[in-house]
N, C-alpha and C positions, 0 to 999 in steps of 0.2 A: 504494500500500500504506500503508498507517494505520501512526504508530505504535507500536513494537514494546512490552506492558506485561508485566508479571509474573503478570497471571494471565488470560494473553491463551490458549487452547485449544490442544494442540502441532499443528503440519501435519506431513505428510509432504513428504517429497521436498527437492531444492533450493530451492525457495521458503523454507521456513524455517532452512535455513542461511545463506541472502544474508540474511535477516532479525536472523540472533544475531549475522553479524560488521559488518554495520553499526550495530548497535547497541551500547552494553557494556553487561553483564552486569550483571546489578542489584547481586549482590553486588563488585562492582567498589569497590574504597576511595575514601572522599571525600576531595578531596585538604583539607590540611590549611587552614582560613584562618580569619581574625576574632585573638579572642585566644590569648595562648598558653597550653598547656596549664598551666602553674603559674601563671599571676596569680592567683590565689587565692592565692598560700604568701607572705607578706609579713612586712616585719620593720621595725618602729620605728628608724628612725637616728635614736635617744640625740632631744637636745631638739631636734632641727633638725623633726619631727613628719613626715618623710620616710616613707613607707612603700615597703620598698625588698626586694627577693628576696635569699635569704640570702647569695645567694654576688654576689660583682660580679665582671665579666668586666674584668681588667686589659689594656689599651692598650698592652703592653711590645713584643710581637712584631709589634704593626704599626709597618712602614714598615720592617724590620729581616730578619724572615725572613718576611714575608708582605707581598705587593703587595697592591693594592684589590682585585681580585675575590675572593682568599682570607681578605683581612681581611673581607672584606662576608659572607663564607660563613659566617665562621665564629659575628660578630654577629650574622647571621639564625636562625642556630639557637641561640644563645644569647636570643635574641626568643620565639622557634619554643616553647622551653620554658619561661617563665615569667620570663626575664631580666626586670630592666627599669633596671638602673645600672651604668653603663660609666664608669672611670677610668685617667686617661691622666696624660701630664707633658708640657711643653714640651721635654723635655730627651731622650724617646723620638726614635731615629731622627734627632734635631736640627730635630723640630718634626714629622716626615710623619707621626706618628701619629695627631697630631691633625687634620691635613688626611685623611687616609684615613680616618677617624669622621666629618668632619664631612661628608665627601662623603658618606657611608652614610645620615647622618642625612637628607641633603636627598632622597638620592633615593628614602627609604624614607617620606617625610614623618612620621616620628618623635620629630619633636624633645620635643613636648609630653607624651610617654608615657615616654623613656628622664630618670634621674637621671644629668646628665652630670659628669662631676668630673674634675679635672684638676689636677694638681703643679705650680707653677712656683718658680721661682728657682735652676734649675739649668740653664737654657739658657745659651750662649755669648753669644750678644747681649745679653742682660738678666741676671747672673746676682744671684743672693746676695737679700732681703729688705728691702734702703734703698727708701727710697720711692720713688724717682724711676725705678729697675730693677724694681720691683714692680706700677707702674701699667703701666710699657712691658710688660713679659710678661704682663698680664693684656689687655692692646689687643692686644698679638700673637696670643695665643690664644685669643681671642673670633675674631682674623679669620681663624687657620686652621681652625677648629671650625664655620665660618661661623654663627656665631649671637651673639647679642644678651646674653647671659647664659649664668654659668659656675654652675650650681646647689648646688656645694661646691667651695671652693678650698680644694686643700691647701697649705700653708705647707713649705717644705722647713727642715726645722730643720738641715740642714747647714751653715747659716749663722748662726754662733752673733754673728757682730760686729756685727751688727744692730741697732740698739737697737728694743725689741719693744716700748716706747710709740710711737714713731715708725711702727713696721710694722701696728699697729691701728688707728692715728689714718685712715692710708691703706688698713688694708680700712673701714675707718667711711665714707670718700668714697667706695669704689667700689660699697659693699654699697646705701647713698643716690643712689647714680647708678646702681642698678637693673643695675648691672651683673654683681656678685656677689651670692647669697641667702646662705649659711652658709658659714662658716671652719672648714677644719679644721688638724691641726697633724701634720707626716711628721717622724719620728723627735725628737722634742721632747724632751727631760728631764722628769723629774718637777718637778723645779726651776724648770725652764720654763714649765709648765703651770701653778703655783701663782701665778706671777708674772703670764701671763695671766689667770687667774683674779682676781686682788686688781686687775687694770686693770679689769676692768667694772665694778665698785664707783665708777669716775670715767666708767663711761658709754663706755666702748669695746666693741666688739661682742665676740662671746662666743667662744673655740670651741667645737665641741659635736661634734666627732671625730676620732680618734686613728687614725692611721696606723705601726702598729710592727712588728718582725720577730718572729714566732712562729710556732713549730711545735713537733710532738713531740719533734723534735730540741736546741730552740732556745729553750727555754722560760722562764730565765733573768730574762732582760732586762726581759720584760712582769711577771714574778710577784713580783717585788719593787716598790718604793715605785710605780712603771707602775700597778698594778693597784689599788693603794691610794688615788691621784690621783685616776684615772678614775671610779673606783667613787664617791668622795667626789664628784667634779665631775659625775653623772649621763653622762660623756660614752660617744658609742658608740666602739665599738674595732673596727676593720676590716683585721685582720692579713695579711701581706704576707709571703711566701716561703713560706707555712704549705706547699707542696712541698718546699721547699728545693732549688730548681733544678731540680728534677723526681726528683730523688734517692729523694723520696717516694709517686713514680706507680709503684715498684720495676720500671721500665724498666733501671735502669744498676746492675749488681750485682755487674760486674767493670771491671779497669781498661781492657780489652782497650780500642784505637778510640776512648776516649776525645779523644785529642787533645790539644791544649797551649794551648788559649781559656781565658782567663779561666773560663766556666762550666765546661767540664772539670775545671781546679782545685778550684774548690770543689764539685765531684761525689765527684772523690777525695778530699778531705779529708774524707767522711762516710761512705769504702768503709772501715770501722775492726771493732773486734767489734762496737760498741756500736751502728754504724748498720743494721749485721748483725742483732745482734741484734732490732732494732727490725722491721726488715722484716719477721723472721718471725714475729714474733707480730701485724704487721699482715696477712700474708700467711693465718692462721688465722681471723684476724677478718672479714675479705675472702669469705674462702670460707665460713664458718658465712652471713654474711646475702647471698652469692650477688651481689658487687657487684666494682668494680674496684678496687685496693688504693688509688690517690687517694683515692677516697673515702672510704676511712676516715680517711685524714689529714684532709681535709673534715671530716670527721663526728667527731673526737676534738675539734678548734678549736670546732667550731658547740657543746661541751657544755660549754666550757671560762663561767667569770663574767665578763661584762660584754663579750663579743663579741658584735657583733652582723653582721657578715658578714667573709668574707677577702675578700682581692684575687686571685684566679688570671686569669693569660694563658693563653691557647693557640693551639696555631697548625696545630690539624687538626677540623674538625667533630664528630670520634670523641671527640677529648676534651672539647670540653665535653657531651657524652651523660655521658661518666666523670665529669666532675665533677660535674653535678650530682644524679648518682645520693648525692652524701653530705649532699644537702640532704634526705633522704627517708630516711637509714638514724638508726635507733635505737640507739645503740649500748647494751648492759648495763650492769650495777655489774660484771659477770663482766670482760665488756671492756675497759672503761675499767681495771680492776686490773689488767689481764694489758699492756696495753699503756703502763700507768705505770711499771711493776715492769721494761719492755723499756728501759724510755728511760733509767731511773735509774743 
């Protein structure tokens, strides 16, 4: 028997049913492969000339609450939709986050397409930004990421004893030894950042993006002298907690089961009027453009000046669907006023 086409003449009888169930169905879906469906949706990280998708998938729950096959899951479908930068810490999990990426990478032969970034100076074996703990965590973390180069290092500014001529001088060897491309800076001062900035004047390399806490919640920190540095320094801004624990995907809206974790805590400290109040004028906004309430937290940051992607983790495939639905929503002036007016 030839066969089976779509505009093959019908038979009768069982000859043509052993025919349609050996075959499938023309209209049968193609499964999905090649690139993902958003590589087209891209976004400039600041001077580094990185073109990178708006949202990055944060490295936090791997090695913590998701082993390799669920971390791989979940970065597949973060692939799957237009992902293509993924950032982690040495200090994630006590290092397995970055061995569970970088096994993903090898075995997904991705390395050349994903923007890989990674935080160091907060591991236990290397900690803090002296040069001699700075080289060791960036040699440790090239060999659990198993690769050759770290394509944005972030700087953990928790480590303020550091002297920051000293800590450039040594991203200047590693960035020359091909082993780092671009610096960026995790919870830095403004003060800090200027001081950086006045060392490349003597030829130290640059930073050229900002890792800081913001959200609707949490807006504070970044919108003072933060935002007036960055904006002055052309650099990108790639905010970090913009859920605020998840407080903001309006999953947790009582204390009930919360539990007594660390994250618990700072869930409750946001069940207030005012975190109240917030959800539900996000919860309006949610439902007017027909998305997940994440995403509007997403989508109020991506409208916010001089952002140019957040950091979210997750650690079920469903969410990042939900998250990246806020890379595609529009929010109005009606919006953005209704849910400025929530948070104030």
């Amino acid at each position: 028997m030839g066969a089976f086409r779509a505009d093959a003449p019908a038979e009768s009888g069982a000859p043509r049913a052993r025919a349609q169930s050996a075959q499938p169905h023309p209209s049968t879906p193609i499964p999905v492969q090649g690139p993902g469906v958003g590589e087209g949706v891209r976004t400039v990280l600041g001077e580094t000339g990185l073109r990178v998708f708006p949202l990055i998938l944060g490295g936090s729950e791997f090695g913590w609450n998701l082993g390799q096959p669920r971390s791989s899951a979940v970065l597949d479908r973060y692939v799957e939709l237009g992902g293509n930068m993924v950032q982690t810490a040495d200090s994630f999990a006590g290092g397995r986050s970055e061995y569970i990426i970088g096994q993903w990478l090898r075995g997904r032969g991705l390395r050349d397409s994903i923007v890989l970034a990674t935080r160091v100076g907060g591991h236990a074996d290397s900690p803090g930004l002296g040069s001699v703990n700075l080289v060791r965590a960036v040699e440790a973390s090239l060999t659990r990421l198993g690769t050759d180069r770290i394509d944005v290092l972030y700087l953990d500014g928790q480590d303020t004893s550091a002297n920051l001529e000293d800590t450039l001088a040594t991203c200047e060897w590693l960035r020359d030894s091909g082993k780092v491309r671009f610096l960026a800076a995790s919870r830095f001062s403004a003060e800090r950042l200027v001081e950086a900035r006045i060392l490349v004047s003597a030829g130290y390399p640059r930073i050229s993006v900002l890792e800081t806490h913001y959200s609707l919640l949490n807006r504070g920190p970044f919108e003072g002298d933060l935002r007036l540095v960055t904006g002055a320094q052309g650099m990108a801004v790639t905010p970090t907690h913009s859920l605020e624990h998840g407080f903001l995907s309006g999953r947790h809206r009582t204390r009930a089961r919360l539990g007594e974790s660390a994250r618990s805590a700072q869930l409750r400290s946001n069940l207030n009027r005012r975190g109240t109040r917030v959800l539900r004028a996000m919860d309006a906004v949610a439902a007017e453009h027909g998305v997940a309430v994440a995403a509007i937290a997403l989508a109020w940051v991506l409208t916010q000046r001089g952002v140019a992607a957040p950091i979210v983790s997750a650690f079920q495939t469903e969410h990042v669907d939900e998250l990246v639905q806020g890379v595609g929503v529009r929010l109005s002036r009606a919006n953005l006023a209704d849910l400025a007016r929530a948070g104030e």
